[in-house]
PLY file of the C-alpha trace (Angstrom):
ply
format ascii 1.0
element vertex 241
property float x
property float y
property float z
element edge 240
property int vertex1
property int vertex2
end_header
109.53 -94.44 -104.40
107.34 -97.09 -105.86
104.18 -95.44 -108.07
101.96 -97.56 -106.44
103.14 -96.26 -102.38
101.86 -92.54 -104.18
99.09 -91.45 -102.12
95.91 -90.10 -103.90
95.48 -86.14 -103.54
91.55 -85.87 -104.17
91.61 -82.10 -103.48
88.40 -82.29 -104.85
87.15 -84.94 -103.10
88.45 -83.69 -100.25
86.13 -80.55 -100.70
83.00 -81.81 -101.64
82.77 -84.39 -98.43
83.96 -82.33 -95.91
84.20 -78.73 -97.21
87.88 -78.97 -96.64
91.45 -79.64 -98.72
94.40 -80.08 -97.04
97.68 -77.81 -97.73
100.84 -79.18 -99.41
102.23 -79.24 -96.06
99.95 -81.39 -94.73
99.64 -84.39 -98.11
103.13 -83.92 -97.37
102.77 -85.35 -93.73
100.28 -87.77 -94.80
102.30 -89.51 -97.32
105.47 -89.75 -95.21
102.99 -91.63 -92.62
101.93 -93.77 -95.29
105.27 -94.27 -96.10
106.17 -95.19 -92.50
103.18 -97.41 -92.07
104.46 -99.63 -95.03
108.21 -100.05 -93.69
106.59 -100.85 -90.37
104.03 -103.33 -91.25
106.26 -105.68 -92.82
107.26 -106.76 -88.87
104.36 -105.14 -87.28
101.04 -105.66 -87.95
99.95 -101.69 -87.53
97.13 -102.24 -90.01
95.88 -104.72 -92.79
95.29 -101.72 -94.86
98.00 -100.87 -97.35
96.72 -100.06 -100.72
97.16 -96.08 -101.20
93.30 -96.08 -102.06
92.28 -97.62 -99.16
94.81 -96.12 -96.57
93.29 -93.11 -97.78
90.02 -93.67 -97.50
90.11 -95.98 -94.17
92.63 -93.88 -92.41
93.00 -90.41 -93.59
89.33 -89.70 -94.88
87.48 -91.98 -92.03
89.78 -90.49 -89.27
89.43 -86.82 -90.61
85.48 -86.79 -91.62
84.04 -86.27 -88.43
86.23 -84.00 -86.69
86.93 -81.04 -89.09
83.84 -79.14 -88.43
85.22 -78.85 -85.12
87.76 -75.97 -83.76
90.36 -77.95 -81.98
92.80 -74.98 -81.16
94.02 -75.19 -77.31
91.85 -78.25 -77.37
92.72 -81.31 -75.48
91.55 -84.80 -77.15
92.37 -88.29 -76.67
91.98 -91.04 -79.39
91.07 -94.64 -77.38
92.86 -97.39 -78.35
94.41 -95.80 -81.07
96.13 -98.70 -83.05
98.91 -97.57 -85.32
97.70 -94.05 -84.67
93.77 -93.70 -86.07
92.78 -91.30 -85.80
94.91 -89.35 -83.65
97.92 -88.80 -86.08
96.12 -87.14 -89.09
94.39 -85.42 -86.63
97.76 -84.24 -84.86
99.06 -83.48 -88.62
96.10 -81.06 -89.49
95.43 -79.37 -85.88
98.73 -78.69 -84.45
97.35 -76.16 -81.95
95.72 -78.93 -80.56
96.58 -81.31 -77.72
96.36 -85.14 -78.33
96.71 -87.76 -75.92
97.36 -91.48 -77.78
96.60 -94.15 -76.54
96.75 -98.10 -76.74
97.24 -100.31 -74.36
99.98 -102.38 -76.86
103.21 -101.47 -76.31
104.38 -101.95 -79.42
102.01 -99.59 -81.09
103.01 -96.95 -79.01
106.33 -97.40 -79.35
106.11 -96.46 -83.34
103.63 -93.62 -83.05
106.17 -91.97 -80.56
108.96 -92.99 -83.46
107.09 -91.35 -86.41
106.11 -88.10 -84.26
109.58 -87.49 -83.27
110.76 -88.17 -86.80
107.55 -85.63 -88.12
108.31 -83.18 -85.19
104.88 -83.45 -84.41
105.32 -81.78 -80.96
101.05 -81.91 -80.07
101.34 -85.19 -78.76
101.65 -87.32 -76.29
101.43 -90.96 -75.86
99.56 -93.37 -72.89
100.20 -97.22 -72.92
97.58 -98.54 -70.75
93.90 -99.63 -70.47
91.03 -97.16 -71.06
89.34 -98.84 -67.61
92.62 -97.68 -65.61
93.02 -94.31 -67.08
89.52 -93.63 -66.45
90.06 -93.51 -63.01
93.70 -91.70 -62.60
93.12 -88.12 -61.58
95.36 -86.93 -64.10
93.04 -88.00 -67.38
89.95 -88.85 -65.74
87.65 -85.38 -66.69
90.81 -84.10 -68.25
89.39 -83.77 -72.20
87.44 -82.11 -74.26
87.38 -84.51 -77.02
87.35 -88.37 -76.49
87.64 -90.03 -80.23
87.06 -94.02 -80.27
86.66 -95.94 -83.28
84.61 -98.77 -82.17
84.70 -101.84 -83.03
83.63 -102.87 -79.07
79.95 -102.85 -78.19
78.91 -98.91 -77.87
78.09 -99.26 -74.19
81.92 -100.30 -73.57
82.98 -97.49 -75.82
80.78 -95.15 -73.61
82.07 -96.55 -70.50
85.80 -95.76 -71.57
84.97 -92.35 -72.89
82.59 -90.21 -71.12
84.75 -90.54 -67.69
87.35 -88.76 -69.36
85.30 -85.73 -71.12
85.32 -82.60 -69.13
81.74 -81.34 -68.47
80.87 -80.04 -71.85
83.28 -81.97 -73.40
82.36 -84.95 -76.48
82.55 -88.17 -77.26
82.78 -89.05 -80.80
82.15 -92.80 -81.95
83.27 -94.05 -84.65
81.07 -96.72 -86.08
79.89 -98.55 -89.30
76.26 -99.75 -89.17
74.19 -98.58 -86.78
70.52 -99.57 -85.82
67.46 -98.34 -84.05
68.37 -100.48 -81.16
71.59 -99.25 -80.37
70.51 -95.80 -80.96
68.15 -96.49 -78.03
70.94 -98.54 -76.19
73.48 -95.76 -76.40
70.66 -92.73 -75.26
70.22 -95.12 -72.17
73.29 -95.94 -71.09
74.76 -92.17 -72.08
72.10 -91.52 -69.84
73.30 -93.53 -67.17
76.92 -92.10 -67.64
76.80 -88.69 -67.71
76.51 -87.89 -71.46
73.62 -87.13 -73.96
73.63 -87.68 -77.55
73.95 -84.46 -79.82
73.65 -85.85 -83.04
74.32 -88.22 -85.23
75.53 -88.37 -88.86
75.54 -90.86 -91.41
78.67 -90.12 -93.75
79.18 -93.09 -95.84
82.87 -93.02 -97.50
83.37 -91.28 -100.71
85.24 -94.05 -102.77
83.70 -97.40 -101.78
80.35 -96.36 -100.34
80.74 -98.40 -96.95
78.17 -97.02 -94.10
79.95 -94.66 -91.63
78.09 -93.40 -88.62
79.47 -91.01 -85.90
77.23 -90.17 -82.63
78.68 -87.47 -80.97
77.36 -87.35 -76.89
78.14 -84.42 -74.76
78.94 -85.17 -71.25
76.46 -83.03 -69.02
77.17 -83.93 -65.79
79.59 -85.76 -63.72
80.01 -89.59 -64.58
79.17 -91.66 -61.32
83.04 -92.73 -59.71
81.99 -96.31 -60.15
82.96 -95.70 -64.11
84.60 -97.09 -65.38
84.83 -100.42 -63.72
88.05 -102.69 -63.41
89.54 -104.04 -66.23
87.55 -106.62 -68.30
84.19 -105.95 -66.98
82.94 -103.63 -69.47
83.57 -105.89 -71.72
82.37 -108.99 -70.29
79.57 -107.35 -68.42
78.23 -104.86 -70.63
75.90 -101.98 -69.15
0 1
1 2
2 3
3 4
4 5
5 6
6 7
7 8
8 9
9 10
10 11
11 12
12 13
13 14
14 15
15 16
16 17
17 18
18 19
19 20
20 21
21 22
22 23
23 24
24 25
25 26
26 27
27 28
28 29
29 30
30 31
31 32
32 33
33 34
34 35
35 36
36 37
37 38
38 39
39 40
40 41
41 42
42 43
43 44
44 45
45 46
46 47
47 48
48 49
49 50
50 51
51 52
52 53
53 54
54 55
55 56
56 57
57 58
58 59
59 60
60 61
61 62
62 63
63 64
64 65
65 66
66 67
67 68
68 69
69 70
70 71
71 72
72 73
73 74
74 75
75 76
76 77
77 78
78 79
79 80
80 81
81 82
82 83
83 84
84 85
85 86
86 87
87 88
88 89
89 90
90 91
91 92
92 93
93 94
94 95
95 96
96 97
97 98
98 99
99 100
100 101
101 102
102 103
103 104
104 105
105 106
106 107
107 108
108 109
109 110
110 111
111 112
112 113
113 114
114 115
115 116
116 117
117 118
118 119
119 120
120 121
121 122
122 123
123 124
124 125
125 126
126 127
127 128
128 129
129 130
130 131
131 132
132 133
133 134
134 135
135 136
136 137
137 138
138 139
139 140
140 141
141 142
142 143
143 144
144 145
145 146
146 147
147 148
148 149
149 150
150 151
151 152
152 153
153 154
154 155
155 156
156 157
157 158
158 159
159 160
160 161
161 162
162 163
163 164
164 165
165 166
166 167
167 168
168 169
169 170
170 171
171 172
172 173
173 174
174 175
175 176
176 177
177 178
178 179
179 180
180 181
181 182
182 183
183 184
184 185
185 186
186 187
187 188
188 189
189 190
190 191
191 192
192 193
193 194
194 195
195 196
196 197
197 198
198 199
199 200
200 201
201 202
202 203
203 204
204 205
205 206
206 207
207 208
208 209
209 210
210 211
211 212
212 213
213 214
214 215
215 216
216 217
217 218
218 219
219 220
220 221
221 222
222 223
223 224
224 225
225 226
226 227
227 228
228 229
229 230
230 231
231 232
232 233
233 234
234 235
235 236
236 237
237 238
238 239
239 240
């Protein structure tokens, strides 16, 4: 193996951000998906991020932050367009009593996260290629979940619109999200509001190596989202709440 495809340990690192190291087991896991993610990329654009730094950082430490306080045992989560697997697969790799649902509405993407889980024997998940706005109303995921995870790079009230219809009552949305201002704190309190869901908290974990701004607003869904939500396909999007 090349020195530079070596992922970073940071034990220590690991521990003073999140009060947390992962076992040998489980850097184990995480550098055969690093190693998978490079052999893929080079005919599948999974992610543009490929130094070992950086993969660490934007995908192991980013996906894993915001979740570890968090007991996931018998727990059922699913990770919103999930890409090449962020942040569901580390997830999947350090809670395998838990039960992930990954999903993407890009075939492809799909198609290598069911690949490397076989290959892992990562038996906690499953996989979903379609559209949040679909799902959202099938009677087999809609209220299903006690965790919906989205890292969003969409507007927050289209990330609320695909998540909180899929929460059980009591269960959270977490958002993943870089900068965040007063506004859209006010924005997402309204239209959580409007869907069912109130914000819990909020943190602002910037990441350990580089120092970019992370936020994560966590909203707890505490009653029933009105069966309008989430609306066809597109219109979240292009008609924002």
């Amino acid at each position: 193996m090349n020195e530079n495809s070596l992922l970073p340990i940071y034990q220590e690192l690991w521990q003073t951000t999140t009060n947390w190291t992962p076992s040998i087991e489980q850097l184990n896991l995480f550098q055969e998906l690093y190693n998978e993610i490079l052999i893929i990329n080079r005919h599948l654009n999974l992610t543009r991020i490929t130094t070992s730094e950086e993969f660490w950082e934007k995908n192991l430490w980013d996906s894993l932050a915001p979740i570890l306080e968090h007991n996931l045992k018998d727990k059922k989560v699913i990770d919103i367009g999930t890409g090449g697997g962020f942040p569901g697969l580390p997830i999947a790799i350090i809670f395998p009593e838990a039960k992930l649902t990954l999903m993407d509405s890009v075939a492809k993407k799909i198609k290598f996260i069911n690949e490397f889980s076989h290959k892992l024997n990562l038996k906690n998940i499953e996989t979903l290629v379609n559209r949040a706005e679909i799902i959202g109303q099938d009677q087999n995921y809609r209220k299903q979940y006690d965790f919906a995870l989205i890292r969003a790079v969409a507007e927050i009230s289209v990330c609320l619109e695909y998540s909180l219809p899929l929460l059980k009552l009591g269960g959270i949305a977490i958002l993943y999200r870089g900068n965040l201002t007063q506004e859209e704190k006010e924005i997402t309190e309204k239209i959580a509001h409007k869907l069912g869901g109130k914000i819990v908290k909020i943190t602002n974990k910037n990441t350990p190596i580089q120092d970019h701004i992370r936020h994560c607003i966590y909203i707890e869904k505490v009653k029933l989202t009105p069966k309008k939500y989430p609306r066809e396909v597109g219109k979240p999007t292009k008609l924002p709440l």
